[in-house]
C-alpha positions as a Python dict, from the first residue, in 0.01 Angstrom:
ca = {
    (1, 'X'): (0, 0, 0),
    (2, 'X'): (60, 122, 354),
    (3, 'X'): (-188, -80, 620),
    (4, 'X'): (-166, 80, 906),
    (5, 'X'): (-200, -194, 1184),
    (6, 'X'): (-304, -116, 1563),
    (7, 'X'): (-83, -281, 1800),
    (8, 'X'): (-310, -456, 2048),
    (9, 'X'): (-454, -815, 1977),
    (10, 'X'): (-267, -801, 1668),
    (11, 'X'): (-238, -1147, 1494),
    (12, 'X'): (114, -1343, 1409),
    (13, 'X'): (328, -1169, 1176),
    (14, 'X'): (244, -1446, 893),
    (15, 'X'): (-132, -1343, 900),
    (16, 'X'): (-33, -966, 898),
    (17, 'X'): (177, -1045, 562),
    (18, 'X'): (-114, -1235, 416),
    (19, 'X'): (-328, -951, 510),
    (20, 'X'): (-54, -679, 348),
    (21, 'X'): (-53, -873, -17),
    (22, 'X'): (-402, -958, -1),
    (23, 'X'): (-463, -604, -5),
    (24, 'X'): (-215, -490, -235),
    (25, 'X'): (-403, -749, -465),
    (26, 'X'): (-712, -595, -402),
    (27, 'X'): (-600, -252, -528),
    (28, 'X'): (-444, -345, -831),
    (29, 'X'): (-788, -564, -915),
    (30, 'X'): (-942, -192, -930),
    (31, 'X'): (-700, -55, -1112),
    (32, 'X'): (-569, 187, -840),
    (33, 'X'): (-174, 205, -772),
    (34, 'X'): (-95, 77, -455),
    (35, 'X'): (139, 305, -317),
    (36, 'X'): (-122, 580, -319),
    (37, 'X'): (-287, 365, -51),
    (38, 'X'): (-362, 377, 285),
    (39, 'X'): (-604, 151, 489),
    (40, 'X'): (-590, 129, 853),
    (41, 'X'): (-705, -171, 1029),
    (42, 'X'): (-820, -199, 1432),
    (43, 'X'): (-854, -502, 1617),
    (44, 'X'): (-1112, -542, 1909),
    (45, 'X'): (-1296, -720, 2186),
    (46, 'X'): (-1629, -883, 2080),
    (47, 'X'): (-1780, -618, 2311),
    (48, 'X'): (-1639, -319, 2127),
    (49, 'X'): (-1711, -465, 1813),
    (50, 'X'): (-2102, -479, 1926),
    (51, 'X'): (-2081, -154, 2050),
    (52, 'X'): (-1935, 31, 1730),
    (53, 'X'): (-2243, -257, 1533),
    (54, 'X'): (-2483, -99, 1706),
    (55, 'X'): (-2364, 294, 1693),
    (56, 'X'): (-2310, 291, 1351),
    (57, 'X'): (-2535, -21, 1213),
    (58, 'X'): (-2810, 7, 1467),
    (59, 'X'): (-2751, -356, 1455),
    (60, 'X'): (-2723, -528, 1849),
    (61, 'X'): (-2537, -795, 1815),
    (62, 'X'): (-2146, -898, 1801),
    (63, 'X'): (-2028, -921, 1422),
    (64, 'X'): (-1682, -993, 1249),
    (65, 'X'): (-1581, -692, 1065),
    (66, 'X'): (-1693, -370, 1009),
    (67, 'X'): (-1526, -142, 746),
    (68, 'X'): (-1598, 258, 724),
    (69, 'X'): (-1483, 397, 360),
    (70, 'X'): (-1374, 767, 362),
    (71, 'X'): (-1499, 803, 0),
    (72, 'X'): (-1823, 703, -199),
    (73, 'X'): (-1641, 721, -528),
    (74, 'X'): (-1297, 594, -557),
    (75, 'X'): (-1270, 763, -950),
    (76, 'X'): (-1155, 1117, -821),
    (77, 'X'): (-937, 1038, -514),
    (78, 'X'): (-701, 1312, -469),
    (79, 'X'): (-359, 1306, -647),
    (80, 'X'): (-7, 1351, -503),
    (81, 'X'): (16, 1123, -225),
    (82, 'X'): (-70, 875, -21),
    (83, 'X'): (-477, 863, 51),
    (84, 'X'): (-653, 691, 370),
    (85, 'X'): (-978, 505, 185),
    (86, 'X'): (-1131, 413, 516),
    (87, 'X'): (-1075, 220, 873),
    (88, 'X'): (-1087, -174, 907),
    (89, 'X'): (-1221, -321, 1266),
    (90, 'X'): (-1181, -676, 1278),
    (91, 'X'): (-1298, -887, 1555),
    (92, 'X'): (-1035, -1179, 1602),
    (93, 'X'): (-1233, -1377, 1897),
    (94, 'X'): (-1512, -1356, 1652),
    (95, 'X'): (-1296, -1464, 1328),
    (96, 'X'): (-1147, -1764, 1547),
    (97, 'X'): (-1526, -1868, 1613),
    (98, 'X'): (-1614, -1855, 1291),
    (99, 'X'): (-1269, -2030, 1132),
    (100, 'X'): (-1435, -2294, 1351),
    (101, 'X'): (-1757, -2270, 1234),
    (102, 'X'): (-1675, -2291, 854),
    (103, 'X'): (-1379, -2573, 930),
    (104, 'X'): (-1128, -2353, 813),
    (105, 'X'): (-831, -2199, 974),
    (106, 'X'): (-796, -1863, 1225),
    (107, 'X'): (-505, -1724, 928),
    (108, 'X'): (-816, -1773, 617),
    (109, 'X'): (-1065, -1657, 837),
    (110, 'X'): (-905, -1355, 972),
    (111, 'X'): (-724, -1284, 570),
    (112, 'X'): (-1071, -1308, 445),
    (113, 'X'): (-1233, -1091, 644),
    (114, 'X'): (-1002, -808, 570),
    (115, 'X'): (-971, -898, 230),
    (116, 'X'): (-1385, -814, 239),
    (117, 'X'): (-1368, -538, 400),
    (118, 'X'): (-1142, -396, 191),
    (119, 'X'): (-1362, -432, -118),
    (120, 'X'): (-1640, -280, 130),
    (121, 'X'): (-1373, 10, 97),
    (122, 'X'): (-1325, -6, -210),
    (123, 'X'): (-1744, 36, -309),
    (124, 'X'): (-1838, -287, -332),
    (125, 'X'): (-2160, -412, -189),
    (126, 'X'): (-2364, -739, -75),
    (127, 'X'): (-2696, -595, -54),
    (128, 'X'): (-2821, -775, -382),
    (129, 'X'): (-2761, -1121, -512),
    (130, 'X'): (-2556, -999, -816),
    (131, 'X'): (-2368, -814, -597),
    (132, 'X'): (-2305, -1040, -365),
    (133, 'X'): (-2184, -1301, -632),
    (134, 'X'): (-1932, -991, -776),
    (135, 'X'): (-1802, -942, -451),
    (136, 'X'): (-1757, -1335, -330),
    (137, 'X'): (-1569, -1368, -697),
    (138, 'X'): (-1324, -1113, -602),
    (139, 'X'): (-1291, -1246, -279),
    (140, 'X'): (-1195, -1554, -394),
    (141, 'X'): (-957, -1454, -642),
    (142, 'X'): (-789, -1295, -423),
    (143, 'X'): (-777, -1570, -169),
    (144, 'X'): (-660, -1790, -463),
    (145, 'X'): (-386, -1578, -538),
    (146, 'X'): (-214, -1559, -220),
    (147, 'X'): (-218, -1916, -150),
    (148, 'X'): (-559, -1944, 64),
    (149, 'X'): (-780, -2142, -67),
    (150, 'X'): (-1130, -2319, 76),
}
């Protein structure tokens, strides 16, 4: 999987790897090969964040993490190289508040989020209960997996 990581208020290298096999995990879960992969992930200010909320959510407030998928079905992604399935923004003041929030740490908050946003990428959905509880399962696996547990 290539992650393609913007330079500026990029976390510590150990959250970065965390963040690479988390979503190399993530893939494989949905059966897709992860060298055909490409995500790329922004970090921002709270007040971009609530500016890019409110463009594309009409929503006018500061969030975590927004994720914008380039496809609405994964099943027929082109073949013969690598493919971009959509952009991560993640909000690190806004992780760090919430890591303190949910008495957990910065690295699980900030892994988590992207490790959401990614199955945002990859279709999944937390509109309905049962899909909420889908998606929170695979989030957790996932956690689980790399060594980030609640």
């Amino acid at each position: 999987m290539n992650i393609i990581f913007s330079e500026e208020r990029m976390p510590g290298q150990a959250v970065v790897e965390k963040m690479t096999e988390a979503g190399k995990l993530c893939i494989i879960e949905e059966g897709l090969d992860p060298k055909d992969i490409v995500v790329s992930v922004t970090f921002v200010d709270e007040e971009e964040i609530h500016q890019l909320n409110k463009q594309y959510r009409e929503v006018d407030r500061v969030t975590d993490v927004l994720s914008f998928p380039q496809f609405d079905d994964l099943t027929n992604l082109p073949k013969g190289g690598e493919v971009c399935i959509g952009d991560v923004v993640i909000c690190p003041e806004q992780a760090l508040l919430q890591a303190d929030d949910f008495g957990h740490s910065p690295e699980r908050e900030l892994v988590y989020l992207f490790v959401h946003s990614v199955f945002h990428l990859l279709g999944y959905d937390h509109l309905e209960e049962e899909d909420k509880v889908a998606m929170r399962e695979k989030e957790e696996r996932i956690m689980n997996q790399i060594g980030i547990e609640r």
